[in-house]
C-alpha positions as CSV (number, residue, x, y, z in Angstrom):
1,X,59.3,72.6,-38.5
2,X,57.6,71.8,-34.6
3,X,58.8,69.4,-32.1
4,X,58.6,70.0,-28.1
5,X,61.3,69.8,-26.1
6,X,60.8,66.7,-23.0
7,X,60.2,68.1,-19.6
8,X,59.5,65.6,-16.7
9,X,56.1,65.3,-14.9
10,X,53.1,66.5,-16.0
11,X,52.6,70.1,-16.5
12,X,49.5,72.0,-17.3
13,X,50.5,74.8,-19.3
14,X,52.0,75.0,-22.4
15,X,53.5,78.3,-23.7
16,X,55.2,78.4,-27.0
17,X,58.2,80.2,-28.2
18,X,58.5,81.5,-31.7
19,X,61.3,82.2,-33.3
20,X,62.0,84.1,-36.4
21,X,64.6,82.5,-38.0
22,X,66.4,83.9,-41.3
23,X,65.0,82.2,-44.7
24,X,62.4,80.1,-42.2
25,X,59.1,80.0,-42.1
26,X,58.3,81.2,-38.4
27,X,57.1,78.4,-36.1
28,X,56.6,77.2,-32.5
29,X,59.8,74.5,-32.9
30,X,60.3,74.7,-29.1
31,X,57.5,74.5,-26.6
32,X,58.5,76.4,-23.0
33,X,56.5,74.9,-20.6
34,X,55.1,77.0,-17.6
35,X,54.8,74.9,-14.5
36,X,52.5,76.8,-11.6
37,X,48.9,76.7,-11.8
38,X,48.2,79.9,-13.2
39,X,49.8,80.9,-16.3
40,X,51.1,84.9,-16.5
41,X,48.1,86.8,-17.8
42,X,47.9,86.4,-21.8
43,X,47.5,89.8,-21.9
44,X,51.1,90.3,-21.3
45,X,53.7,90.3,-24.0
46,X,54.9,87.2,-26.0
47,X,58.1,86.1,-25.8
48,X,60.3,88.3,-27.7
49,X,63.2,87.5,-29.9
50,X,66.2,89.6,-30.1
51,X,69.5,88.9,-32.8
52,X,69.6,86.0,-35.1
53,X,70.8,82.7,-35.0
54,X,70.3,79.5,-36.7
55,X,68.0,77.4,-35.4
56,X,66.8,74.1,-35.6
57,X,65.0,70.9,-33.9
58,X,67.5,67.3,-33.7
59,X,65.5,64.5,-31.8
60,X,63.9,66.7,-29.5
61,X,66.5,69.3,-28.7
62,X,66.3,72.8,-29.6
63,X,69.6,73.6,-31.0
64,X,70.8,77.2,-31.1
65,X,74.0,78.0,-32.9
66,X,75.7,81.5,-33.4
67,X,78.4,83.3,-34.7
68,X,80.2,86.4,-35.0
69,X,79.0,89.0,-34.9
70,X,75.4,87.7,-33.9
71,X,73.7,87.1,-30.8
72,X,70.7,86.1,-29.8
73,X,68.3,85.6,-26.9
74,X,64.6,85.0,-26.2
75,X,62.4,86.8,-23.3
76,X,59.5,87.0,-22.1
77,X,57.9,89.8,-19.0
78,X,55.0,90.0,-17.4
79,X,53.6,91.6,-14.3
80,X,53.5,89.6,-11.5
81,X,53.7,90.6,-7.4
82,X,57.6,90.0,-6.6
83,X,57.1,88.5,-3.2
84,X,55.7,85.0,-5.1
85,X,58.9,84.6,-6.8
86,X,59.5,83.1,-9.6
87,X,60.9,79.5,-10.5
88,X,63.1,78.7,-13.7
89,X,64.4,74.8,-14.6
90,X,66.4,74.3,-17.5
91,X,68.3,71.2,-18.8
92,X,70.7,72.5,-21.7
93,X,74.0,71.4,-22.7
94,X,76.9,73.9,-24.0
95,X,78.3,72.3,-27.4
96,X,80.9,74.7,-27.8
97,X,82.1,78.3,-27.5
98,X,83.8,80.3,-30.0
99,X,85.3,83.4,-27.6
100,X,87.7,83.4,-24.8
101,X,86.5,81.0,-22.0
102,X,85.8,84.3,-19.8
103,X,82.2,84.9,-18.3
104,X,80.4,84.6,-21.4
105,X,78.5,81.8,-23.4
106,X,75.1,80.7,-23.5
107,X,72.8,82.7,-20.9
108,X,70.1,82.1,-18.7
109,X,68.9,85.6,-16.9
110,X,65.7,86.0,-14.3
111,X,64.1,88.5,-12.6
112,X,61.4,88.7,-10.1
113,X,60.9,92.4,-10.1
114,X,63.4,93.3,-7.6
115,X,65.9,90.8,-7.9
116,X,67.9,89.9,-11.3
117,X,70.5,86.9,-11.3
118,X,72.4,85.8,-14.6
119,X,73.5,82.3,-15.1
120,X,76.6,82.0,-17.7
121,X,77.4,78.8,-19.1
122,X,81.0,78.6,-20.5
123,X,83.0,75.7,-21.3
124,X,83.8,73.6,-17.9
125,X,82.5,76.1,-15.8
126,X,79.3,77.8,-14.7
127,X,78.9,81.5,-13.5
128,X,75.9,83.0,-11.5
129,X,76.2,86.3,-10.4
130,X,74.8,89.8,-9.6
131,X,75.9,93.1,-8.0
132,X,78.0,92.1,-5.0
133,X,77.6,88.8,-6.4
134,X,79.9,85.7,-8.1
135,X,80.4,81.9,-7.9
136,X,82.0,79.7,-10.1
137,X,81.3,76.1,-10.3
138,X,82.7,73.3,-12.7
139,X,81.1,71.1,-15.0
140,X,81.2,68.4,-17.4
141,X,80.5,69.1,-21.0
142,X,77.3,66.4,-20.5
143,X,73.9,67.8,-20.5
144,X,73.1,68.9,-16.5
145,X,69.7,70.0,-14.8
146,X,69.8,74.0,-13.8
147,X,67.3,74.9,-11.6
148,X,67.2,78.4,-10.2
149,X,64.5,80.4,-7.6
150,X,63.9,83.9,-6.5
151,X,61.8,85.7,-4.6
152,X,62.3,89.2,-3.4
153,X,65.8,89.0,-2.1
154,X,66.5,85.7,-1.7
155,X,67.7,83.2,-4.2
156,X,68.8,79.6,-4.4
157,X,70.6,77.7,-7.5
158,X,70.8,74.1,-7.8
159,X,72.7,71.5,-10.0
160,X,71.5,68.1,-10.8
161,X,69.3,68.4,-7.9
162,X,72.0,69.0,-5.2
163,X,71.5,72.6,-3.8
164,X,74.9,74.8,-5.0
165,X,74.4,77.7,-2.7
166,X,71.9,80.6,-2.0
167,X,72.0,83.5,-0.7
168,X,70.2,87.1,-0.3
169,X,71.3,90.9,-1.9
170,X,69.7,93.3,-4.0
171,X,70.6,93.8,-7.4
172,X,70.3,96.3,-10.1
173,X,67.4,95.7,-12.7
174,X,64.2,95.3,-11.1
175,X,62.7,95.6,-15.1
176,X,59.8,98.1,-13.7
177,X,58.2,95.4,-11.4
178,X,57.9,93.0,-13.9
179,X,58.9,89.2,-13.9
180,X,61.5,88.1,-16.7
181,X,62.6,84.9,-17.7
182,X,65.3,85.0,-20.5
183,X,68.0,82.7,-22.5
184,X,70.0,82.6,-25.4
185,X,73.4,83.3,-26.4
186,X,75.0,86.0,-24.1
187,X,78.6,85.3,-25.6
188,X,79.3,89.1,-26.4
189,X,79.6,88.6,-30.0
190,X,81.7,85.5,-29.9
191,X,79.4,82.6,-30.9
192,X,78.2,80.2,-28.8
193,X,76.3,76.7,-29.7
194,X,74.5,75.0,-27.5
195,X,71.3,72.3,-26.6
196,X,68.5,72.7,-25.0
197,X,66.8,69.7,-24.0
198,X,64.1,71.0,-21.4
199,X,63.2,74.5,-20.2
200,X,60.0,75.3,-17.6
201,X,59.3,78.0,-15.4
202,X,56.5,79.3,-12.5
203,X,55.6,81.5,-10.0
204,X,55.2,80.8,-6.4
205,X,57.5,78.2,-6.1
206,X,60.4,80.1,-4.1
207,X,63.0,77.8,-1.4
208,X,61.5,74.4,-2.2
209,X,64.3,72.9,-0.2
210,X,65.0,69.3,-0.2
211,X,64.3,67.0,3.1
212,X,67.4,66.3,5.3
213,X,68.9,63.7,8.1
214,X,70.4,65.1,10.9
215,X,73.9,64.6,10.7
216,X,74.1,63.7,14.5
217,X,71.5,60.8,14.0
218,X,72.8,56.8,14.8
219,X,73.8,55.3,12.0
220,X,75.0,52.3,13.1
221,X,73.1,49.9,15.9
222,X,74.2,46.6,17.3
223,X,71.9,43.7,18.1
224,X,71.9,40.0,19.1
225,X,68.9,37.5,17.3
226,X,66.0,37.9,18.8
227,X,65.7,41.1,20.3
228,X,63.7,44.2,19.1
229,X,64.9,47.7,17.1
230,X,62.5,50.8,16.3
231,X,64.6,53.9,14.8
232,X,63.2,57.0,14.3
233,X,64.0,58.4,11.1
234,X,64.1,62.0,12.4
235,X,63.9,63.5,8.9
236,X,62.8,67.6,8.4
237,X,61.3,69.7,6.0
238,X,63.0,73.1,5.7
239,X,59.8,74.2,4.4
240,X,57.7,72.5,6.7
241,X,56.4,69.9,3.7
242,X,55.0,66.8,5.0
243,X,57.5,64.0,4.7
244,X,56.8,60.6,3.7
245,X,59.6,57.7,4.3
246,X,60.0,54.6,2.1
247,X,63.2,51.7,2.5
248,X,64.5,50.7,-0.9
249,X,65.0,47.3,0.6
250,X,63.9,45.8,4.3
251,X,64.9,42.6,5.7
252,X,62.4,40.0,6.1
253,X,60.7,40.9,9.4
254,X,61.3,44.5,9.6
255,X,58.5,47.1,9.0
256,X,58.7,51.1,8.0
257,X,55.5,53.5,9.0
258,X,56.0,55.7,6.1
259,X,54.2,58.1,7.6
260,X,55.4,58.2,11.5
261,X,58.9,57.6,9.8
262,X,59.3,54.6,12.2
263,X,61.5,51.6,11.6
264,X,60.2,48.6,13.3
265,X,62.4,44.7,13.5
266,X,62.4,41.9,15.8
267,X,65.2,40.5,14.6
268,X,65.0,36.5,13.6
269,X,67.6,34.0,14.5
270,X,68.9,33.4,11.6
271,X,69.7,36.7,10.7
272,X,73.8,37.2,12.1
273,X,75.6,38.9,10.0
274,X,75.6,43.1,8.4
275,X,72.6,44.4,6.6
276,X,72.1,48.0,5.2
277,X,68.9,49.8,5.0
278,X,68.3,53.1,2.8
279,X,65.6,55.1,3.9
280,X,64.1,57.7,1.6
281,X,62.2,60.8,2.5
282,X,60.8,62.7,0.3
283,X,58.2,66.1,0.3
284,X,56.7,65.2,-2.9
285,X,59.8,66.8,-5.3
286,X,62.9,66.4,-3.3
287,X,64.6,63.4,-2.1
288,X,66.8,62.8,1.3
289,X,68.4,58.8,1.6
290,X,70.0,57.5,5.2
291,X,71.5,54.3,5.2
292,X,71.4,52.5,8.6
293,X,73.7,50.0,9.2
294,X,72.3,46.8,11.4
295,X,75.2,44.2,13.4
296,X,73.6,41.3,14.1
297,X,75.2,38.9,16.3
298,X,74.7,35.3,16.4
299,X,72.2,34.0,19.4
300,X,73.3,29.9,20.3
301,X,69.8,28.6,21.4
302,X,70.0,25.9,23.8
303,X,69.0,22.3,22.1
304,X,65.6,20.8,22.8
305,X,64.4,18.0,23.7
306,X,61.0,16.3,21.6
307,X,61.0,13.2,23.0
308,X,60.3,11.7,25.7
309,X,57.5,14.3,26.4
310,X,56.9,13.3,29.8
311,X,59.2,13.2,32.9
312,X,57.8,10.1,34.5
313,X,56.7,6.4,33.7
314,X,55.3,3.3,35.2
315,X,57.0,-0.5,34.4
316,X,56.2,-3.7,35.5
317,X,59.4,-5.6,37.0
318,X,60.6,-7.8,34.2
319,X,59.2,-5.3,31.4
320,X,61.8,-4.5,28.5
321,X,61.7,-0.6,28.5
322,X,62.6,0.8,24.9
323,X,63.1,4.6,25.1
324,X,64.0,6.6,22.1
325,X,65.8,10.5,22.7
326,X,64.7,13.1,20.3
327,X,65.9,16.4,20.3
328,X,66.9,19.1,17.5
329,X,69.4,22.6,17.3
330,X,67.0,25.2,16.2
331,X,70.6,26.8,14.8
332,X,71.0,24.1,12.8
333,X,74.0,22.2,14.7
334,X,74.8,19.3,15.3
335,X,73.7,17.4,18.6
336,X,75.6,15.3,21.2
337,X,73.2,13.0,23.5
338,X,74.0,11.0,26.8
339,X,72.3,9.6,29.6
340,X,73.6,9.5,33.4
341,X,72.4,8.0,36.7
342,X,71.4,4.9,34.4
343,X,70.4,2.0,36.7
344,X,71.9,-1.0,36.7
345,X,71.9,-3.6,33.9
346,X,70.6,-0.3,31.7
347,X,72.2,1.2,28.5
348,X,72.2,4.3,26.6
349,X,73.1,4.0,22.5
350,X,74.4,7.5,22.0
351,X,74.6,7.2,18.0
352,X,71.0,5.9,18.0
353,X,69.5,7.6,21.3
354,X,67.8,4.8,22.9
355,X,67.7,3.7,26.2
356,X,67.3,0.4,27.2
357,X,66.6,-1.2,30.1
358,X,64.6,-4.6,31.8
359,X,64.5,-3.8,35.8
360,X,64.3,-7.2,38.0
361,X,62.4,-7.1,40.9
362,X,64.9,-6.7,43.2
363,X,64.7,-3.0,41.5
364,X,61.4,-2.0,42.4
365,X,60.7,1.4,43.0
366,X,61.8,5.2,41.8
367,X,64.7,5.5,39.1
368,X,65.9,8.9,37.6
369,X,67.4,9.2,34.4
370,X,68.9,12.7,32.9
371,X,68.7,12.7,29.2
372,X,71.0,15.4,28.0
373,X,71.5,17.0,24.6
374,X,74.2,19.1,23.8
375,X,75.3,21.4,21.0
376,X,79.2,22.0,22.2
377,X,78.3,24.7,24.1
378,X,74.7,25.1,25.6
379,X,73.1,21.5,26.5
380,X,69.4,20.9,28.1
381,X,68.5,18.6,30.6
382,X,65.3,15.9,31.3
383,X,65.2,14.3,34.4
384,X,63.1,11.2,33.6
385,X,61.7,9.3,36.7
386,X,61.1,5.5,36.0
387,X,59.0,3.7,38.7
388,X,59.2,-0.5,38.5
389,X,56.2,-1.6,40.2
390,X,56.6,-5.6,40.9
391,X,55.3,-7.8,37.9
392,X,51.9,-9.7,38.0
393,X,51.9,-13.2,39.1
């Protein structure tokens, strides 16, 4: 029987794990994938396989189930220079445990030559420790995504992606300054059962820490339509990996330098109202998100006025002078118009705008008009000159 478990992203090396199963053929049913780009020398042992267990592919999944008194476990060692570290990820789920719910259950145990830490995962909980060592965390009973580094001293453990806790301290086995990556069924002769849906290891990959925010960084920024906001992102790299910014959504108008991590907007006006950006940096593996928060006031623009486009004009005395007002509210309200200092025998229609007027000739000479249009609470202003010349004979 073969199958491979999934892992995510493309990895170059594949490294098979054989187990010997009671009244099986033995076979590569589960593929361990090595992740760095250099696999430990082939010249080094296989993986080994210690106690039995019955064992078997479902849709992918290596399934590993024992019982009393058995227990089981598969290892593999190989030389390796400590201070590179080494890099195990492994996405299992515990079915279920036959013994007290004490530290014991399905096992995952590595060494970097001088630095051993033991994952135990029992029901609801999950236990790494070492000499001068223990924390306990809890867990669902869903499948969750383990990833563990060490390198010399040092060690960091990680759940689903969000970093746990790390730490430094020496502990007992250093395994003759060899590298070891181990799991199986650690249960002390109780049983466990459990899934494994992906497993993968490496060297050199030590303290690839996620991106972060600053915690002190603005958040929140207030703004009226029309003006102008840059924010910089002010993410860092713990590990001093580049960083490259994206927004999962930018209002129309705004811009993101992904890679000066610069958020550009000149704010339209007809944006009022709250919007939410998420930024994302990432270093290539880890993601950071920051949501920034944008108040955007409402800007009342002053009407304007289309039409008359000039401020003066000549008339004959006796002319009939037809003048149509056209203005708009770029905001979309609506207008008032008026006319004052109309001349005598002159009218402004307000509904239709117009002004009308036929001077006599006793009016010859300069007459100012001020069109007005008004939105309730900002209004412009044309002063319109009329000058009646006298009329031909």
């Amino acid at each position: 029987m073969r199958s491979k478990g999934r892992a995510s992203g493309p990895l170059p090396f594949l490294l098979p794990v054989v187990f010997l199963v009671a009244g099986a053929a033995a076979g590569d049913i589960f593929q361990v994938r090595y992740e760095g780009d250099v696999p430990p020398a082939e010249a080094d042992p296989p993986w080994e396989v210690e106690g039995r267990a019955e064992v078997d592919v479902a849709d992918g999944l290596l399934h590993v189930d024992t019982g009393m008194p058995e227990t089981f476990s598969i290892t593999r060692h190989w030389s390796a220079e400590p201070e590179k570290g080494t890099y195990v990820r492994l996405r299992m789920r515990l079915a279920s445990y036959t013994g007290e719910p004490t530290l014991a259950g399905a096992a995952l145990r590595v060494a970097d030559g001088t630095h051993e830490i033991i994952v135990i995962f029992s029901p609801g909980h999950v236990y790494v420790f070492g000499t001068d060592m223990a924390r306990a965390i809890d867990t669902t009973d869903r499948a969750h995504d383990y990833r563990l580094s060490t390198r010399g001293t040092d060690f960091r453990f990680e759940v689903d992606g969000d970093l746990l806790f790390d730490g430094t301290g020496r502990f007992t086995q250093s395994y003759g300054g060899k590298n070891l990556v181990q799991f199986g069924d650690q249960s002390g002769q109780a049983g466990a059962e459990f899934y494994i849906d992906s497993f993968s290891y490496a060297l050199g990959r030590f303290r690839n820490a996620p991106p972060s925010f600053s915690l002190l960084a603005q958040d929140r920024y207030e703004l009226r339509e029309g003006e102008r906001i840059e924010v910089e992102l002010g993410a860092s790299d713990p590990d001093g990996d580049e960083i490259s910014y994206r927004a999962r959504e930018l209002p129309p108008g705004a811009s993101l330098d992904a890679g000066a991590g610069k958020l550009s907007w000149q704010v339209p006006f007809d944006a009022a109202g709250e919007h939410e950006i998420e930024i994302v940096a990432t270093d290539g593996e880890y993601e950071a998100s920051r949501t920034i928060r944008i108040a955007v006031a409402n800007v009342n623009r002053a009407p304007r006025i289309l039409h008359p486009r000039k401020t003066e004009a000549i008339y004959e005395a006796g002319s009939s002078i037809a003048l149509y007002l056209s203005a708009e509210d770029e905001d979309g309200g609506d207008l008032a118009c008026r006319a004052e200092g109309l001349p005598d025998g002159s009218s402004f229609e307000e509904g239709r705008r117009i002004f009308k007027w036929t001077p006599s000739k006793d009016q010859v000479g300069s007459h100012a008009v001020t069109f007005i249009a008004s939105d309730g609470e900002l209004e412009t202003r044309l002063r319109y000159t009329i000058v009646v010349v006298p009329g031909g004979e």
